[in-house]
C-alpha positions in Angstrom: -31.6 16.8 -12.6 -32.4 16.7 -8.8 -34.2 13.6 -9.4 -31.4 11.7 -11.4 -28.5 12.7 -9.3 -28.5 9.9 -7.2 -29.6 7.5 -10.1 -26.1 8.2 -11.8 -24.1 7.9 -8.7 -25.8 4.2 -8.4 -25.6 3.4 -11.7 -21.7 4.5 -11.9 -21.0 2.3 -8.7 -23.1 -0.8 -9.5 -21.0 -0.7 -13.2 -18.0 -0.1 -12.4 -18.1 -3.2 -9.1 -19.2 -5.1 -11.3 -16.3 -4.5 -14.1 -14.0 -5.3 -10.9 -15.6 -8.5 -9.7 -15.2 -9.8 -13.3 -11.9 -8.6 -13.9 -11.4 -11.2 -10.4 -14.0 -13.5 -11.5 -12.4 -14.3 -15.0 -16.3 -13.7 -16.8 -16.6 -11.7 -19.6 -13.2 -11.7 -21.6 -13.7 -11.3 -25.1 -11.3 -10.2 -27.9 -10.2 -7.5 -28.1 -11.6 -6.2 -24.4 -10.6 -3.1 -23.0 -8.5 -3.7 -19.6 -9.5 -1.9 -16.6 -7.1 1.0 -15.8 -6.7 1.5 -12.4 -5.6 -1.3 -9.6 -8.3 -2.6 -7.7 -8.3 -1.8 -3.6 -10.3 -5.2 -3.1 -11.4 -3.6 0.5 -13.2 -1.0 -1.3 -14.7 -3.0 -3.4 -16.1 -4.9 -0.9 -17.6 -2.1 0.9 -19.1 -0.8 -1.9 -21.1 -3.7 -2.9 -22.2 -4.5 0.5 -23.7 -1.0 0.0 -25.9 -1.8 -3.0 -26.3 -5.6 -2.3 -29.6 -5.9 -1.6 -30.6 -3.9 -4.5 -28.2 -5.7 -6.9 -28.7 -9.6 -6.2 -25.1 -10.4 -8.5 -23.8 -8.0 -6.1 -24.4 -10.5 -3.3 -23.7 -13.5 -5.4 -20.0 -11.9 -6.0 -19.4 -10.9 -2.5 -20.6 -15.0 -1.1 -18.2 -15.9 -3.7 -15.1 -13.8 -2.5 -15.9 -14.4 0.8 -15.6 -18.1 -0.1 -12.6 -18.2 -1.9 -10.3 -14.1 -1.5 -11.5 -13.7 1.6 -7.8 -14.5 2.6 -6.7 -12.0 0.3 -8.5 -8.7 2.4 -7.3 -7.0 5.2 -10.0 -7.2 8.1 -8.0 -4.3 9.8 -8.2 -2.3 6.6 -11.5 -3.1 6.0 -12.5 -2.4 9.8 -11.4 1.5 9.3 -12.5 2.0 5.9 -16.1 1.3 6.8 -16.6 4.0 8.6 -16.5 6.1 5.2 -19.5 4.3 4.4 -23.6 4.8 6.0 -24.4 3.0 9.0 -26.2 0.1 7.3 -22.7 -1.0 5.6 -20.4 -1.7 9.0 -23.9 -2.6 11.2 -25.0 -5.0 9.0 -23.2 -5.2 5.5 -19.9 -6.3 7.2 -20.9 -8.5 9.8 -22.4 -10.7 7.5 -20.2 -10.8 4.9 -17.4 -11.5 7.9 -20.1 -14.1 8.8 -19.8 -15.5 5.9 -15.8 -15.9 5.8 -15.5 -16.9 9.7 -17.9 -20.0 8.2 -15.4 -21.3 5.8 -12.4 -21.2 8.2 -11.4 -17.7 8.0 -10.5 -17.3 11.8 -9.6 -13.0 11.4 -13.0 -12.4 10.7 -14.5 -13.6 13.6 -14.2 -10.2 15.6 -16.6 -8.6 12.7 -19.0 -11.1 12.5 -22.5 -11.9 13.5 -23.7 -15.5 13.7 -27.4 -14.0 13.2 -26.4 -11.6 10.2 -26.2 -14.6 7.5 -30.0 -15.6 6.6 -30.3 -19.7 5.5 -30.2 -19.3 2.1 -26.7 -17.5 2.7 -24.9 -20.3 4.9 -26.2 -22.9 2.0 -26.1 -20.9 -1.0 -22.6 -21.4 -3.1 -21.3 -17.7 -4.6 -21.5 -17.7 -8.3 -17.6 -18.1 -9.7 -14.5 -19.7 -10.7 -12.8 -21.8 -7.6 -10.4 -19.8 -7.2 -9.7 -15.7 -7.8 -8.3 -14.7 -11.3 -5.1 -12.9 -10.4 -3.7 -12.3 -14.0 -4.9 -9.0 -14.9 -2.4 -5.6 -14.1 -5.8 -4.3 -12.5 -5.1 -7.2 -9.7 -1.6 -6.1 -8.8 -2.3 -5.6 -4.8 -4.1 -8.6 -4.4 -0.9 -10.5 -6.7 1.4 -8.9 -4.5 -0.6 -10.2 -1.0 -1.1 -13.5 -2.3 3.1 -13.6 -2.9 3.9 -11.7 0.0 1.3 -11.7 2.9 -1.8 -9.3 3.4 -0.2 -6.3 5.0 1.1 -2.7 5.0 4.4 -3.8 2.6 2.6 -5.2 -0.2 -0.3 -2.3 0.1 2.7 0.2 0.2 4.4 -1.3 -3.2 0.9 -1.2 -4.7 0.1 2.2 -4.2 3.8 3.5 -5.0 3.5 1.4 -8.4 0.4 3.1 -9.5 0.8 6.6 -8.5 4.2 6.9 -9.4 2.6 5.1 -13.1 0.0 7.7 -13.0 2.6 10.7 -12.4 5.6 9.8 -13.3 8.7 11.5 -11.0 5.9 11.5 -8.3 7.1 11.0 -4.4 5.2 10.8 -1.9 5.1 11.0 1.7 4.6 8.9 4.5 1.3 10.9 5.8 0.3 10.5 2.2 0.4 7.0 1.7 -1.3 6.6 5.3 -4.2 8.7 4.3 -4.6 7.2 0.9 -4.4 3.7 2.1 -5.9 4.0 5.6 -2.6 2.6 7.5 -1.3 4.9 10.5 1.7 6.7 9.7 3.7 4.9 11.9 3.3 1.7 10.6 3.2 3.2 7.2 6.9 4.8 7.7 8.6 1.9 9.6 7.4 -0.3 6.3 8.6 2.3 4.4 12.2 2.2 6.2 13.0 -1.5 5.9 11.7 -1.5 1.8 14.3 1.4 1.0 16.7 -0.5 3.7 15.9 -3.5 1.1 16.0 -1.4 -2.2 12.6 -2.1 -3.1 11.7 1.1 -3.0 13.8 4.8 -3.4 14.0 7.3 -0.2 14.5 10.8 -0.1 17.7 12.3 1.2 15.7 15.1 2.8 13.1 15.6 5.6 10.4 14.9 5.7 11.3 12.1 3.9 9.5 10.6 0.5 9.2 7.8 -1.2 9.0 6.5 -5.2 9.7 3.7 -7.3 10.4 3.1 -10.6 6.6 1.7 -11.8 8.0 0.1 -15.3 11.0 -1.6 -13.8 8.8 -3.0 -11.7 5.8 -3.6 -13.9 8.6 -5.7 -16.2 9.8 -7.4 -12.8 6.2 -8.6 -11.7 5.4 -9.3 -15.9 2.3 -6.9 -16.1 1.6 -7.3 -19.1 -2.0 -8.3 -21.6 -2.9 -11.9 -20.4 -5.1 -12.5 -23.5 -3.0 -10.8 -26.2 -3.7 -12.6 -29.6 -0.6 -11.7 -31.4 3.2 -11.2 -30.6 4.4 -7.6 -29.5 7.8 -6.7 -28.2 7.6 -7.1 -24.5 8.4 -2.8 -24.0 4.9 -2.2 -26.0 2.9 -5.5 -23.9 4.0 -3.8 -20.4 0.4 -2.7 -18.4 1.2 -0.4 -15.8 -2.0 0.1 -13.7 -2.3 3.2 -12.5 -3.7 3.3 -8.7 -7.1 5.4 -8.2 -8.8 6.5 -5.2 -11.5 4.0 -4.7 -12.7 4.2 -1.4 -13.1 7.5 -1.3 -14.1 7.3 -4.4 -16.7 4.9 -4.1 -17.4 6.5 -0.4 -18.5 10.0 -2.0 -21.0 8.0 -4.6 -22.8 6.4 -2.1 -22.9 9.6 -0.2 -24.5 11.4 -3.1 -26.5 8.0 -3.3 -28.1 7.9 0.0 -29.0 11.9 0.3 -32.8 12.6 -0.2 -32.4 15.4 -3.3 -35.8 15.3 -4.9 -38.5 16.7 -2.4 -35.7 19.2 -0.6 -35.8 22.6 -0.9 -33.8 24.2 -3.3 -31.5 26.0 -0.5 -31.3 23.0 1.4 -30.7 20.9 -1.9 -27.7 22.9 -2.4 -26.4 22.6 1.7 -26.5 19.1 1.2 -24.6 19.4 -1.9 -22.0 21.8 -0.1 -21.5 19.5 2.5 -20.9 16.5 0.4 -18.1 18.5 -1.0 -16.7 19.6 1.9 -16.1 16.7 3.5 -14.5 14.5 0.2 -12.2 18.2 -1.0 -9.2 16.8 -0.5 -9.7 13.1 -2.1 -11.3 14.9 -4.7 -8.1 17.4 -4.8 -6.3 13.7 -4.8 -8.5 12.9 -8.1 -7.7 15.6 -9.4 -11.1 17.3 -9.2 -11.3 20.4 -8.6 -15.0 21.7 -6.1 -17.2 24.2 -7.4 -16.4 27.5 -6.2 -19.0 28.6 -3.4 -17.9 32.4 -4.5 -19.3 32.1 -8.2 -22.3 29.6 -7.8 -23.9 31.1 -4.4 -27.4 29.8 -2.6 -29.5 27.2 -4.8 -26.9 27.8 -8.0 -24.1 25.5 -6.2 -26.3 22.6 -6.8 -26.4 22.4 -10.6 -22.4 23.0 -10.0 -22.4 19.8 -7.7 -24.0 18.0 -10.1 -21.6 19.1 -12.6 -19.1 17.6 -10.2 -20.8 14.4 -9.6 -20.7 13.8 -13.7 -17.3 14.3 -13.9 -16.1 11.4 -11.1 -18.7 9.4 -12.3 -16.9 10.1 -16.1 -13.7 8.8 -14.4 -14.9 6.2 -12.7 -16.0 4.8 -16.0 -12.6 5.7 -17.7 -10.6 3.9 -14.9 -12.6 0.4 -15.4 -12.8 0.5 -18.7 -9.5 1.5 -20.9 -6.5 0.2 -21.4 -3.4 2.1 -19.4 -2.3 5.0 -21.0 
């Protein structure tokens, strides 16, 4: 199991990018096709094909495509703080190319992150592989809808994430430390956005300190008309509604490609299981946020906490599959 450990974390994030990029990309639509489930965070996405890319060339041809044509669509300053979840590789070359890339077709914000020396030839001449423009018609593309109708920014990441989680747990509110930790925003800019939308009544405000915020996901899922872009047959328009639910995905994707990138199969069975404890460790409370719960160091001590972390890593990849592959519940 050692030796297929990191195997399954690759071949969980390779699928389930690659379910995104088409869900963006328009390929691969037939009948009776099972929606992704969760909203994409197009930031993480990124990220976490620039972490595979040279050993997934349609990974590469996806990401010179959205840097041609949705590269307006990201947040650079998102972006720039979410790398850091990622191994060195990634923000020292991964994202100065791919900013490379964008700066070259008129992208002016990406100029900071780039490196004239990162693209190679083939790169600067070589066209991405995809439709002209981004498919935006899918429920799984409601943050990158909502900044192409509103602007790339905290307000429209904010109504994104309170849409899905309060889809996901319905009655849910959530604070302002919250949403800045799950969307990588500081909390003061993350609270005076907050203000003005329940100022605006886009979103509801608790009455109480500290204060917490919610929406009402269907009301708004009807108001933004989420619903099946490729339904075949009539429905009433309460059953067609496709509330997206929002998942973790750069922590999400951050913890694969740390169980990815660790050296597992000549380690020592103690040290095996260190590793595996620290990997833990450090993603407990996005896993907490998954709602996945760690192995308990108590019950499975020295070398045993290992086939509980692999345990683990089965059960996020399990979701991971779940949330790019079925239709909302």
């Amino acid at each position: 199991m050692s030796a297929g450990i990191a195997h399954l974390a690759e071949s969980a994030t390779i699928d389930a990018c690659w379910r995104q990029w088409s869900v963006l990309t328009g390929d691969g639509i037939p009948l009776g096709r099972q929606h992704a489930r969760s909203i994409i965070d197009p930031e993480a996405l990124v990220l976490a094909s620039l972490s595979l890319r040279e050993r997934e060339r349609r990974l590469t041809d996806r990401l010179l495509w959205w840097a041609d044509t949705g590269a307006k669509l990201l947040s650079v300053q998102r972006l720039n703080t979410m790398k850091m979840l990622y191994p060195r590789d990634v923000w020292e070359r991964g994202v100065p190319w791919f900013a490379a890339r964008a700066l070259e077709r008129g992208d002016g914000r990406w100029k900071k992150l780039a490196s004239t020396q990162a693209l190679e030839p083939r790169d600067a001449a070589r066209p991405g592989k995809g439709s002209e423009q981004p498919h935006l018609i899918e429920p799984a593309a409601l943050m990158l809808c909502l900044r192409a109708g509103f602007g790339v920014g905290v307000k429209a990441d904010l109504m994104t994430f309170l849409i899905g989680s309060c889809a996901a747990h319905r009655q849910r509110r959530i604070s302002a430390t919250a949403i800045a930790g799950a969307l990588a925003y500081s909390k003061t800019s993350v609270r005076r956005a907050a203000t003005e939308m329940a100022q605006a009544r886009f979103i509801e405000a608790s009455a109480d300190r500290p204060t917490t915020y919610a929406v009402n996901a269907e009301s708004w899922a009807r108001t933004l008309r989420l619903q099946d872009p490729y339904r075949t047959f009539a429905v009433a328009e309460s059953e067609d509604i496709q509330v997206p639910v929002w998942r973790f995905w750069s922590w999400t994707y951050a913890f694969l490609e740390q169980v990815r990138e660790r050296v597992w199969d000549h380690a020592d069975p103690v040290v095996r299981a260190s590793r595996a404890r620290d990997i833990a460790e450090e993603f407990r409370v996005p896993l907490a946020w998954m709602g996945l719960a760690l192995p308990d160091a108590r019950q499975y001590p020295g070398e045993r906490y290992f086939d509980a972390f692999v345990d683990l890593v089965q059960r996020v990849t399990a979701t991971v599959e779940a949330d790019v592959s079925q239709p909302p519940l």
